[in-house]
PAGU-168321 format. One line per field, with one value per atom (N, C-alpha, C, O): residue number from 0; atom name; x, y, z. Coordinates in nm, 3 decimals, decimal comma. Atoms other than C-alpha are relative to their C-alpha. Example, Ala and Ser with C-alpha at 12.3 -4.5 7.8 and 13.67 -1.06 7.14 Angstrom:
REM PAGU-168321
k: [0	0	0	0	1	1	1	1]
a: [N	CA	C	O	N	CA	C	O]
u: [0,089	1,230	0,090	0,194	-0,082	1,367	-0,077	-0,026]
v: [-0,119	-0,450	0,120	0,118	-0,119	-0,106	0,109	0,220]
w: [0,000	0,780	0,000	0,066	-0,006	0,714	0,073	0,090]
This chain:
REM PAGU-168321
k: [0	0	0	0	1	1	1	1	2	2	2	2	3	3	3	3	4	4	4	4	5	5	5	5	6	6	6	6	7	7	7	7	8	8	8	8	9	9	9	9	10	10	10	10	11	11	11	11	12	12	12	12	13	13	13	13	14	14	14	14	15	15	15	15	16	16	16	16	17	17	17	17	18	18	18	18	19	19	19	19	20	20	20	20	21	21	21	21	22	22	22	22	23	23	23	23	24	24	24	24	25	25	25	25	26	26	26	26	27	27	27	27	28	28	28	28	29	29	29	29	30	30	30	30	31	31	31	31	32	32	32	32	33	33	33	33	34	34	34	34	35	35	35	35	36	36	36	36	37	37	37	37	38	38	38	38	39	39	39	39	40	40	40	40	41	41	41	41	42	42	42	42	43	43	43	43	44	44	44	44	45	45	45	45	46	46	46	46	47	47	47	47	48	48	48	48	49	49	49	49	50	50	50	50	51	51	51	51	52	52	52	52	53	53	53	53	54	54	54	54	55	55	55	55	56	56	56	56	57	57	57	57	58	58	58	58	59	59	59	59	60	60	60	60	61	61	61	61	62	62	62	62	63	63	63	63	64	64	64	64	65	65	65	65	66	66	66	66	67	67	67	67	68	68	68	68]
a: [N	CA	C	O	N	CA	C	O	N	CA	C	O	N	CA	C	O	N	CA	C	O	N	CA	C	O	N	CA	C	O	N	CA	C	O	N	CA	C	O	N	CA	C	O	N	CA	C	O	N	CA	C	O	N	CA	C	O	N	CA	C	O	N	CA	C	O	N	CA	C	O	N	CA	C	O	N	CA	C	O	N	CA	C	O	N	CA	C	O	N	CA	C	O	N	CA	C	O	N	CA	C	O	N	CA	C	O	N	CA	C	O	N	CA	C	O	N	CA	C	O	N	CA	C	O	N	CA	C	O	N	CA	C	O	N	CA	C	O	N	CA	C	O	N	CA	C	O	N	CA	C	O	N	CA	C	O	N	CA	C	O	N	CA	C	O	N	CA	C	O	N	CA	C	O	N	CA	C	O	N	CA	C	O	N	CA	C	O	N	CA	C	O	N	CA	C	O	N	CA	C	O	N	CA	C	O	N	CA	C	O	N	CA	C	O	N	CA	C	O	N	CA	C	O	N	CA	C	O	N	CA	C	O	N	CA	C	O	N	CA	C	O	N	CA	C	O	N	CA	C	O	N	CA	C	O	N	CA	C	O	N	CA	C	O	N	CA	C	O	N	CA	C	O	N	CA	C	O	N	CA	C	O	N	CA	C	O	N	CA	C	O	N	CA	C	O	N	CA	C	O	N	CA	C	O	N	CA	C	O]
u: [-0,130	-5,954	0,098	0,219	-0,099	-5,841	0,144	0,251	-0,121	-5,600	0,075	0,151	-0,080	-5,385	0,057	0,101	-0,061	-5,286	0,168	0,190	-0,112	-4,878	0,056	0,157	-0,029	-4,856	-0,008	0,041	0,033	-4,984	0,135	0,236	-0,125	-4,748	0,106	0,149	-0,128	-4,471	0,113	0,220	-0,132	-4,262	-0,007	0,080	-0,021	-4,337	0,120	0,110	-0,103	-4,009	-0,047	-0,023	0,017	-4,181	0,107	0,098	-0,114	-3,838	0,029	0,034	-0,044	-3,735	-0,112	-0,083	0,138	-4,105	-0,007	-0,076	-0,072	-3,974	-0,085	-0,111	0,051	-4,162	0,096	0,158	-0,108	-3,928	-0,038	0,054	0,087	-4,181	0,011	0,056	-0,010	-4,198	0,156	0,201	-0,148	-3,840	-0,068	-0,049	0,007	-3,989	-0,034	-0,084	-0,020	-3,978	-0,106	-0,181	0,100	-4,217	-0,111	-0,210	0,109	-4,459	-0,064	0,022	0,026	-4,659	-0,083	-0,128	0,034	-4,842	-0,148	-0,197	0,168	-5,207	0,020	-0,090	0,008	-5,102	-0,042	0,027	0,009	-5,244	0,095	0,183	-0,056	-5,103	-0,085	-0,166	0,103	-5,230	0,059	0,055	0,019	-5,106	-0,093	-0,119	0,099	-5,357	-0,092	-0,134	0,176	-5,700	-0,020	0,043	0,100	-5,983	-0,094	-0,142	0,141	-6,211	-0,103	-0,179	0,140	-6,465	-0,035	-0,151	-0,004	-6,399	0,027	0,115	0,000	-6,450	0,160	0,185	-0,170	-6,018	-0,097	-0,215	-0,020	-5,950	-0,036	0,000	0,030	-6,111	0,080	0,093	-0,098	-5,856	0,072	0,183	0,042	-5,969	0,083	0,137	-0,060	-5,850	0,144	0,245	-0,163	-5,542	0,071	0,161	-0,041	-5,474	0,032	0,129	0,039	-5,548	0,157	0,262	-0,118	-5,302	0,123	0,194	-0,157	-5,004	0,056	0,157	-0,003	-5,083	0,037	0,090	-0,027	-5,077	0,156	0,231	-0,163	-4,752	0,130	0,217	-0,117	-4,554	-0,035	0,052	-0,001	-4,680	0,040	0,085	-0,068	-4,590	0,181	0,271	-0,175	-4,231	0,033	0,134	-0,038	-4,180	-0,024	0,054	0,024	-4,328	0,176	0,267	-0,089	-4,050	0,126	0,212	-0,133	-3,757	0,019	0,123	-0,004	-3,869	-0,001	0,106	0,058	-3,984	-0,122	-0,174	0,099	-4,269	-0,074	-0,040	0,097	-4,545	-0,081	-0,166	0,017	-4,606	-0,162	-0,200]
v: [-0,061	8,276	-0,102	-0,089	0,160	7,905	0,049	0,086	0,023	7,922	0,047	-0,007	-0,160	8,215	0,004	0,099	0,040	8,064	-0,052	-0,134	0,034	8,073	-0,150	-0,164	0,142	7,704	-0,089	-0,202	0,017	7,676	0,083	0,030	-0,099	7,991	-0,088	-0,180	0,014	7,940	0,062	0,031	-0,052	8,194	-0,041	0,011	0,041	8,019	-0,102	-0,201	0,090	7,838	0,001	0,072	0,085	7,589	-0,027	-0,042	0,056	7,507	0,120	0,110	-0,076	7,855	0,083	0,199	-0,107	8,019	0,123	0,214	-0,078	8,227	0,060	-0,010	-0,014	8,471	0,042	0,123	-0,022	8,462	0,168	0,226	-0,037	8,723	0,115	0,197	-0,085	8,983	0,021	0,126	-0,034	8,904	0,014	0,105	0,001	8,813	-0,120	-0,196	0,076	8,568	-0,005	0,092	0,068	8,396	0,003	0,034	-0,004	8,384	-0,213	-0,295	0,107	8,022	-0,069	0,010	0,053	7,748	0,078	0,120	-0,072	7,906	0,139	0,187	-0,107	8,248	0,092	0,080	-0,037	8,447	0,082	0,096	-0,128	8,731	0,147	0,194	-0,166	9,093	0,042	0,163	-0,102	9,222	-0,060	0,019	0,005	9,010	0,043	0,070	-0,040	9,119	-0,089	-0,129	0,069	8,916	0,170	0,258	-0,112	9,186	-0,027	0,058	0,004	9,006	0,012	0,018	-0,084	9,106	0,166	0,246	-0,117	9,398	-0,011	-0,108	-0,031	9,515	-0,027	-0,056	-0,042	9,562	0,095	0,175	-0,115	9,835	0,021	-0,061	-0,121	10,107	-0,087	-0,098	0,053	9,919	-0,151	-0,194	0,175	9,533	0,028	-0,037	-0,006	9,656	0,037	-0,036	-0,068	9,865	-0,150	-0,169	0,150	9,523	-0,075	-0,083	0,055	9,351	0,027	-0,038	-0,079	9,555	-0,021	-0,071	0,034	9,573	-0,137	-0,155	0,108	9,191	-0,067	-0,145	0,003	9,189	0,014	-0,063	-0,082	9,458	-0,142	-0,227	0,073	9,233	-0,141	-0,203	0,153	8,888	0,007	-0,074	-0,009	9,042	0,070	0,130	-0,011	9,151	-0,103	-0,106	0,092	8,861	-0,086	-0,097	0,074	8,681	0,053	-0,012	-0,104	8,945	-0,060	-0,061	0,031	8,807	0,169	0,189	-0,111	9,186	0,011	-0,100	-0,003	9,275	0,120	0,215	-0,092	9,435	0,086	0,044	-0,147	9,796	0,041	0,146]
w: [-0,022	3,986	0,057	0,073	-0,064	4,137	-0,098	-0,051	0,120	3,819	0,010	-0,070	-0,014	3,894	0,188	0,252	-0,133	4,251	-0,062	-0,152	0,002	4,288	-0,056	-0,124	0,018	4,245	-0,101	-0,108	0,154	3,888	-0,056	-0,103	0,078	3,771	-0,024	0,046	0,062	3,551	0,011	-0,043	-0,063	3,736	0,130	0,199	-0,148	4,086	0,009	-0,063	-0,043	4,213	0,170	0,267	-0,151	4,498	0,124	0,246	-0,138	4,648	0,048	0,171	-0,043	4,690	0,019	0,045	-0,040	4,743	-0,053	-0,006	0,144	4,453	-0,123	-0,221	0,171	4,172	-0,011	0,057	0,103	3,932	-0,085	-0,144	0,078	3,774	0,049	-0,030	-0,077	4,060	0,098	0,143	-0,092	4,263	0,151	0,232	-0,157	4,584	0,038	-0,045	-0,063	4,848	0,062	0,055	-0,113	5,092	-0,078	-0,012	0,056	4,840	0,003	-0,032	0,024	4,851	-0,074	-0,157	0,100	4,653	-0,011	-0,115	0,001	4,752	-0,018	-0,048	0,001	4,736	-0,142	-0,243	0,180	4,417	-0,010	0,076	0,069	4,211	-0,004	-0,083	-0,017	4,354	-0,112	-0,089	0,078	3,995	-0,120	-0,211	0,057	3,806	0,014	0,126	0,030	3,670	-0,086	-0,183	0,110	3,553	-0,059	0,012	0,068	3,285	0,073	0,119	-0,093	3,469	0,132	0,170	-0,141	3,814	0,054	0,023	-0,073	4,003	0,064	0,136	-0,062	4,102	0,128	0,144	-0,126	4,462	0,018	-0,068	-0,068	4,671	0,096	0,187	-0,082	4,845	0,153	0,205	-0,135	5,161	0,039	0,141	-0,031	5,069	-0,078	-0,048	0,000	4,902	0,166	0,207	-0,080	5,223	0,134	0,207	-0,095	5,443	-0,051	0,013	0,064	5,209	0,046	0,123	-0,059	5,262	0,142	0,192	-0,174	5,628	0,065	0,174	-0,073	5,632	-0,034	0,025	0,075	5,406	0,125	0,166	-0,094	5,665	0,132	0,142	-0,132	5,996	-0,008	0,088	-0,003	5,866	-0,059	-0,039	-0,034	5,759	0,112	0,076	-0,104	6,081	0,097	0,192	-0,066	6,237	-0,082	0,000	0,039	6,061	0,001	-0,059	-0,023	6,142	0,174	0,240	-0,176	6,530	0,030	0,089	-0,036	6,585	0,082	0,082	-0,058	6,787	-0,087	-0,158	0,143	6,598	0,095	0,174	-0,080	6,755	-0,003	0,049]
């Protein structure tokens, strides 16, 4: 799944941390794509999407300078 890291993509813009693909920001060179699937992998379970999100909301608030409740 190395391959499918932000930094390969053809919609990643490095200078602006930019998918062109999705329309969002702070994304970086190691970061993958949660809307790819390999056929040969088992998706995400309920549990590591749910994690995901969670770490999404606390690092944009970490970056608003918020305190995380």
């Amino acid at each position: 799944m190395s391959d499918y890291i932000c930094g390969t993509c053809k919609y990643y813009n490095g200078d602006l941390c930019y998918c062109e693909a999705r329309g969002e920001f702070d994304l970086y060179e190691k970061d993958t794509c949660d809307g790819w699937t390999d056929d040969n992998e088992g998706g995400l379970t309920d549990e590591e999407k749910a994690e995901i999100v969670g770490d999404r909301e606390a690092h944009r608030i970490m970056v608003e300078g918020r305190e995380i409740e």
